[in-house]
C-alpha positions, -999 to +999 in steps of 0.1 A: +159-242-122+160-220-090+177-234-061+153-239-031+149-211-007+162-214+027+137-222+056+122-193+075+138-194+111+121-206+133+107-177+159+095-182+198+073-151+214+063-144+246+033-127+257+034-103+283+001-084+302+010-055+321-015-041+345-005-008+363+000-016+402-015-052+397+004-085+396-008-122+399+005-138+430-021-167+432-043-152+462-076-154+465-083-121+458-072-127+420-090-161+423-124-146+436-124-121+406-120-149+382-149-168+390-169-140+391-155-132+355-168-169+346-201-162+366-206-133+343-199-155+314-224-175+323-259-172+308-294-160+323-310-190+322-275-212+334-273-190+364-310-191+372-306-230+370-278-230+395-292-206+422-327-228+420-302-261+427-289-247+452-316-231+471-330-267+466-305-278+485-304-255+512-343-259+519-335-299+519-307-296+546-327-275+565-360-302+568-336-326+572-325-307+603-352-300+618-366-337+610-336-350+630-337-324+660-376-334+665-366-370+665-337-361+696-361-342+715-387-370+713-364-393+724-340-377+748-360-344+760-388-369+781-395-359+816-389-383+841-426-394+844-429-401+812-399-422+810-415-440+835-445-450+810-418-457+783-414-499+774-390-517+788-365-539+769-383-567+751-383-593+783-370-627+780-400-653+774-400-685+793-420-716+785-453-720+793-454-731+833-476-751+852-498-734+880-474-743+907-446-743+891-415-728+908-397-700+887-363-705+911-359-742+892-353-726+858-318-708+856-307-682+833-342-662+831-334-626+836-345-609+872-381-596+860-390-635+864-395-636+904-420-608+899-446-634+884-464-637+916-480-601+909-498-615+877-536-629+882-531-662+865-569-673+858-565-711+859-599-725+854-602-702+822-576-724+805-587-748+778-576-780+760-570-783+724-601-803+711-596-839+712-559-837+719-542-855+746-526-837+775-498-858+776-481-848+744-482-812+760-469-820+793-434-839+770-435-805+747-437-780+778-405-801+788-391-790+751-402-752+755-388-749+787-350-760+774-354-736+747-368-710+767-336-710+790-314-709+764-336-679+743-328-662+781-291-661+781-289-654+746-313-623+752-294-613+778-263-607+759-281-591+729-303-567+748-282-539+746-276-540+706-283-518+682-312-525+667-319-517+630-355-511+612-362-495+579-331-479+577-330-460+609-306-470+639-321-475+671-300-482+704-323-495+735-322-467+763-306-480+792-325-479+826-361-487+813-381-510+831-415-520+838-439-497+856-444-516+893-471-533+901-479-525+934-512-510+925-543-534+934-557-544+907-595-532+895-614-566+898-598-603+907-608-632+878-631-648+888-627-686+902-663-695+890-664-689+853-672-715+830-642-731+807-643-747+782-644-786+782-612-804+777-622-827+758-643-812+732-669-831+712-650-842+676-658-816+650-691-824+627-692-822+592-694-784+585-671-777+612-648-803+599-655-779+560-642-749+585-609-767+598-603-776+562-605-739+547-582-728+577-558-750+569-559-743+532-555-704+541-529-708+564-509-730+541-509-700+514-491-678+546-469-701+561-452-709+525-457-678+511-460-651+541-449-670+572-440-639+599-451-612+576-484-592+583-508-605+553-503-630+527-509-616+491-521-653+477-527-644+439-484-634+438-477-662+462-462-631+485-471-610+518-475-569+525-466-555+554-483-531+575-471-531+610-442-557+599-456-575+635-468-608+618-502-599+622-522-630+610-502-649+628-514-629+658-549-627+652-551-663+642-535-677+674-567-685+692-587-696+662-561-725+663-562-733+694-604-734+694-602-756+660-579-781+681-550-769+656-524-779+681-497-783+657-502-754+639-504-734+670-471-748+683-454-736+654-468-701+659-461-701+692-424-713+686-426-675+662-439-658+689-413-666+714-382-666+688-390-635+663-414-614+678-400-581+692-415-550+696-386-529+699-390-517+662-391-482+646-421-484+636-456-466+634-488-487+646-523-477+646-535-476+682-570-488+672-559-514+650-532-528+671-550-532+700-581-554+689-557-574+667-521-577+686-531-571+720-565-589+725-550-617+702-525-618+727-544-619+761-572-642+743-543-669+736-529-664+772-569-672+784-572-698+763-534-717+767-525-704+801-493-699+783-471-667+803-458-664+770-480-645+755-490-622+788-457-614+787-457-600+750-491-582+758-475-564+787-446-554+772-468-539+740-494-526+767-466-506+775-454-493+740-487-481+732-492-457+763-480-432+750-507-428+723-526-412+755-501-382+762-525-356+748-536-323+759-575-339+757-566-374+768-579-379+739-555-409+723-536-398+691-542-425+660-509-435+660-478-443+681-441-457+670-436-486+692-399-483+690-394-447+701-427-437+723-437-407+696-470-407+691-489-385+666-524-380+650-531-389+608-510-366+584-536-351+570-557-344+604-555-340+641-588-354+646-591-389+660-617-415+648-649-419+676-651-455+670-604-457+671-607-443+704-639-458+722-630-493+709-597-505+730-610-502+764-618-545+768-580-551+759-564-523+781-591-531+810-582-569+810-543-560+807-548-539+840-567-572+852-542-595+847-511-575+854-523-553+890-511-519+870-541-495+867-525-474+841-540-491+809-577-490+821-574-455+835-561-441+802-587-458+786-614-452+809-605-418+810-617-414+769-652-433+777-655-413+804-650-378+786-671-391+760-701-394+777-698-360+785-691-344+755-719-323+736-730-329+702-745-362+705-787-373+688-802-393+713-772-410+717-756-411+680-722-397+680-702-381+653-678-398+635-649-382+645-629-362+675-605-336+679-570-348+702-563-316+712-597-299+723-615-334+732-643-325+714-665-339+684-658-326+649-672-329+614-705-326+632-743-336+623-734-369+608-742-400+620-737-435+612-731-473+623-708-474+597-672-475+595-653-450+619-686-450+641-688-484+643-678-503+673-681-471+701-720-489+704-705-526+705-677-516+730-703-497+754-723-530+756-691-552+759-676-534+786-708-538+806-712-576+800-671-571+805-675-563+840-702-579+854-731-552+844-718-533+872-710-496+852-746-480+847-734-451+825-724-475+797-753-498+795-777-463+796-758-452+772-760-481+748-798-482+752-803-442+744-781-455+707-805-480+703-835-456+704-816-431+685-812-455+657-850-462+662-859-425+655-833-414+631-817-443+609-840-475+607-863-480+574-876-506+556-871-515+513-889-517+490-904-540+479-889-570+505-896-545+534-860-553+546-849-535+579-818-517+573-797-490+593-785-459+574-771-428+574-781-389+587-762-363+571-771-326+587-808-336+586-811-361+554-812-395+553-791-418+527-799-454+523-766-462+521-751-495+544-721-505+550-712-545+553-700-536+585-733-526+600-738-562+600-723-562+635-756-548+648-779-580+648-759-603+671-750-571+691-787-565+701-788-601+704-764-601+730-777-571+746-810-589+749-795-623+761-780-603+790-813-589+803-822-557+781-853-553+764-867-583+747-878-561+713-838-555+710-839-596+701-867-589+674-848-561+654-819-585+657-836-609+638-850-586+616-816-568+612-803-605+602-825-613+574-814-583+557-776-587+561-784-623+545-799-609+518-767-584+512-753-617+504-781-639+488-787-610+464-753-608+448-748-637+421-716-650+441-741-651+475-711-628+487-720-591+502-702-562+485-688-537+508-714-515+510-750-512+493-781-489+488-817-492+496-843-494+471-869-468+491-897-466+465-920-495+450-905-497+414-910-528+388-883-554+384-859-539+414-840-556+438-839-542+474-805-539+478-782-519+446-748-516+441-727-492+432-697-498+409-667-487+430-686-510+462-686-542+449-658-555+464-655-579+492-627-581+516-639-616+533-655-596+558-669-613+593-698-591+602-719-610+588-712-649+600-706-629+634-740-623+635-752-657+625-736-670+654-748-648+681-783-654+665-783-692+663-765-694+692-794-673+717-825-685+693-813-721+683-829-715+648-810-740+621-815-714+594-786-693+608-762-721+604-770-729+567-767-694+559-734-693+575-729-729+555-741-711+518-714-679+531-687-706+536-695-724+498-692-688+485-664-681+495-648-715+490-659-707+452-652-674+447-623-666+468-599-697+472-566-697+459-556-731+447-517-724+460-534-714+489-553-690+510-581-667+505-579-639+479-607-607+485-625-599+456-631-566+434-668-573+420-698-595+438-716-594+415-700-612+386-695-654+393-669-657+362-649-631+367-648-618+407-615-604+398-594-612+430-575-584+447-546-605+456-552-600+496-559-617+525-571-598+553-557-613+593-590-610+599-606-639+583-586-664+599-588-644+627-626-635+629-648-648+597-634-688+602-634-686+638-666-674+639-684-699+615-665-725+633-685-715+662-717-708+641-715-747+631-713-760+670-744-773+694-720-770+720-734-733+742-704-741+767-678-738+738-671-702+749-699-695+767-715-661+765-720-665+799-686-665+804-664-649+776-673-616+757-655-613+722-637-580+709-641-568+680-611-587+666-632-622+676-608-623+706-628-638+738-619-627+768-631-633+802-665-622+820-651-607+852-678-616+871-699-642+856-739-629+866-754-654+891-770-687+879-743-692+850 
């Protein structure tokens, strides 16, 4: 009806904001203001959330800093003497040479060779495999050699690289070499100690049940672990700790004594190819050293093989810096890679038994290579030991400050763990050099009467001997597995002249360390126990705590067994040693392979394996029931050959007269 209205028309506006004397030209100025008017915008809780984010990040950048500048100083801001005691590059490794063999006929070997002449090279301490024949080594030395050669110029033009570990970048400092050798060394080896025989008797039955669970172990690591530190045999994987191959290491001489020649080839092939020590990387001095040095040196001793002196110098060398302290006292741990050494996070005390227990392996490096260094540093920590105040009738604390030198943590007292091994080591080194060093053998024997008076009792109601512990004036009847190091200790002790009643507490000493086992329903020792003390109706001697049932396929005990059969000739050492052996064969044997620890002793159907298998029980517990299950005294005579505490026998300096 009404016509359609015409469409409004279409209107633009523009809107315009006027600010007296102000305009917007883009500066900063203009900007600035505007993010503070969005700051402003922002609420309480939004802004506190960005300032905390922030800060955060300022307080990282600043560690981070700091980390990085302490790093540069450590590695550039040396003096020149200590750069001196930095290692050298990894050296090339040649084949294993005859005793008159001429280093000038092998080409390609870089210039450190011509200084092999310096080196004591103890030739009638070198052994044949067991029941091997020396002409299959003389066609594989050929073999060696032409790999050796071309390992040399291959190492030549790689030895400047940039090496990489864990993430962090490492280039080799250029000008480092060996320390000389010019110093005389301490004591020449002696040309009259026994060897042992090259051909070796063939292995009896039980030894034969030994070879057999070595093999079975060490098929578990070389398929599942093969270079890596420890085999894990329940995941058919490995752990690292050191990343060093460390059962290899440790097991390197337990082949060679079990006649192992292939498998010890094959290792040896490792050692020359893969292992390098020129690794960012944080070692424990203690542990290190009784396990990668002395496996080292022992497997030099045993093989004659230069190979594996050279490796031991060159990680001689890479641990010396662990001794840079204000005490000489040696901090815990050292990187190997960059010369920093430092104590524990959590403490700057050292352990007694860390420090007091490397002094065979540094004194035989000195020994064998004419440089002093090693045994001084280490000498220099027995030395300031002795002196130190603090001690009961010879018991020391358990632990030591690295700054101050002295003991800490004082007023207890124990054989136990972190104690341990300061009273084997002052017998060892002793025996070590020829019963020459009065202060440690009257030292050892004011221990042994101190553990008379203050830590010996008997149970109830076995009357078992047993060691325990004083804490500020009370006694616990507590005892660690490791204790068990104590009966063939004395033993020794008494074999090498000292008091005959040491020999009867040794025995004593060894019937209870076979009951820790014969006690526990898989006839395995948990890792520490408690004394029964008072007469009480249906108890055992020996009780167990939940959280110690475990065992970590310990040797203590079989190392024991064969310093006792071996000085008393008594059978019932080896069948104890044989019944440890069937235990563990039932209770810790992993049918892939290898040799699993175990969380609870005292349960046959369920043992509950921890998935582990220490170095040390190829390197120590085998080896030493290997030994156990010999008639042969001369296979390593302990007239000749005194064992670390990693099972790694090294040479009597000077064999006593009549040996």
């Amino acid at each position: 009806m009404y016509p359609t209205p015409p469409p409004a028309p279409h209107r633009d506006f523009i809107s315009v904001t006027l600010s007296l004397g102000q305009s917007y030209d883009g500066s900063k100025s203009w900007r600035r203001r505007s993010c503070w008017r969005k700051w402003k915008q922002l609420s309480r809780l939004q802004r506190n959330a960005i300032l905390f984010l922030l800060t955060l990040l300022l307080l990282c950048a600043l560690v981070s800093y700091l980390s990085v500048a302490d790093q540069w100083r450590a590695v550039n801001g040396r003096s020149a003497e200590e750069r001196k005691m930095r290692p050298a590059d990894p050296p090339v490794l040649p084949a294993p040479q005859k005793a008159d063999a001429n280093p000038e006929n092998f080409p390609g070997v870089l210039p450190q060779k011509p200084k092999r002449h310096f080196r004591r090279r103890p030739p009638n301490l070198q052994i044949r495999a067991p029941g091997k024949d020396s002409e299959d080594r003389r066609q594989d030395d050929t073999q060696r050699r032409d790999e050796a050669v071309g390992d040399a110029r291959r190492e030549e033009n790689t030895q400047r690289t940039v090496v990489s570990w864990r993430g962090a970048v490492i280039e080799p400092q250029p000008g480092t070499e060996l320390p000389s050798r010019k110093a005389e060394a301490p004591h020449k080896p002696s040309s009259q100690a026994p060897r042992i025989q090259n051909q070796a008797a063939s292995p009896n039955e039980r030894q034969r049940a030994v070879i057999d669970a070595f093999r079975h172990a060490w098929a578990g690591y070389r398929k599942f672990a093969w270079g890596h530190d420890e085999l894990k045999p329940v995941s058919r994987s490995f752990s690292e700790w050191f990343g060093l191959g460390l059962t290899l290491i440790d097991a390197l001489d337990t082949m060679w004594i079990l006649g192992l020649r292939k498998e010890f080839e094959e290792a040896r092939k490792w050692v020359s190819k893969k292992l390098r020590f020129q690794k960012d990387v944080d070692v424990n001095l203690f542990e290190s050293t009784i396990r990668i040095l002395g496996g080292l040196l022992s497997a030099y001793h045993l093989s004659g093989d230069d190979l594996f002196l050279k490796k031991a110098e060159d990680f001689g060398n890479r641990l010396m810096p662990a001794f840079q302290t204000p005490s000489k006292i040696p901090y815990s741990d050292v990187n190997i890679g960059t010369g920093a050494a430092h104590p524990p996070r959590w403490t700057s005390d050292s352990t007694v038994a860390e420090v007091t227990s490397i002094q065979l392996e540094f004194r035989e490096l000195s020994r064998l290579t004419g440089s002093r260094k090693f045994q001084e540093a280490a000498e220099e920590v027995t030395r300031r030991v002795h002196s130190l105040s603090g001690k009961k009738d010879g018991l020391v604390p358990m632990f030591i400050n690295t700054h101050s030198g002295l003991f800490t943590h004082m007023g207890v007292f124990t054989l136990g763990a972190r104690a341990d091994s300061y009273y084997e080591y002052l017998l060892k080194q002793w025996i070590q050099g020829g019963k020459k060093e009065t202060q440690l053998v009257e030292d050892y024997l004011e221990a042994i009467e101190g553990i008379k008076r203050h830590l010996l009792r008997r149970s109830e109601p076995r009357k078992l001997t047993f060691v325990g512990e004083l804490a500020h004036g009370r006694f616990s009847a507590k005892m660690d597995h490791l204790v068990c190091f104590l009966p063939g200790t004395l033993a020794l002790g008494a074999h090498h002249g000292l008091p005959a009643d040491h020999m009867e507490l040794a025995r004593a000493l060894m019937d209870t360390c076979y009951q820790m086992n014969r006690q526990m329903e898989t006839g395995l020792s948990p890792e520490i126990v408690h004394f029964n003390l008072y007469p009480q109706s249906g108890q055992k001697d020996v009780q167990v705590k939940p959280a110690d049932r475990h065992n970590l396929l310990r040797p203590e005990t079989v190392e024991s067994l064969f310093y006792l059969y071996r000085l008393t000739g008594d059978p019932k050492y080896q069948d104890w040693g044989w019944q440890i052996l069937q235990s563990f064969n039932a209770y810790a044997r992993v049918p892939s392979g290898g040799y699993s620890s175990i969380s609870n002793v005292q349960d046959p159907l369920n043992p509950q394996p921890r998935d582990k298998m220490e170095s040390f029980f190829v390197g120590e517990t085998l080896k030493y029931l290997y030994l156990l299950f010999s008639d042969d005294p001369d296979l390593l005579s302990l007239d000749a050959y005194v064992f670390n505490t990693e099972a790694h026998p090294l040479p009597i300096w000077v064999p006593p007269r009549g040996a």
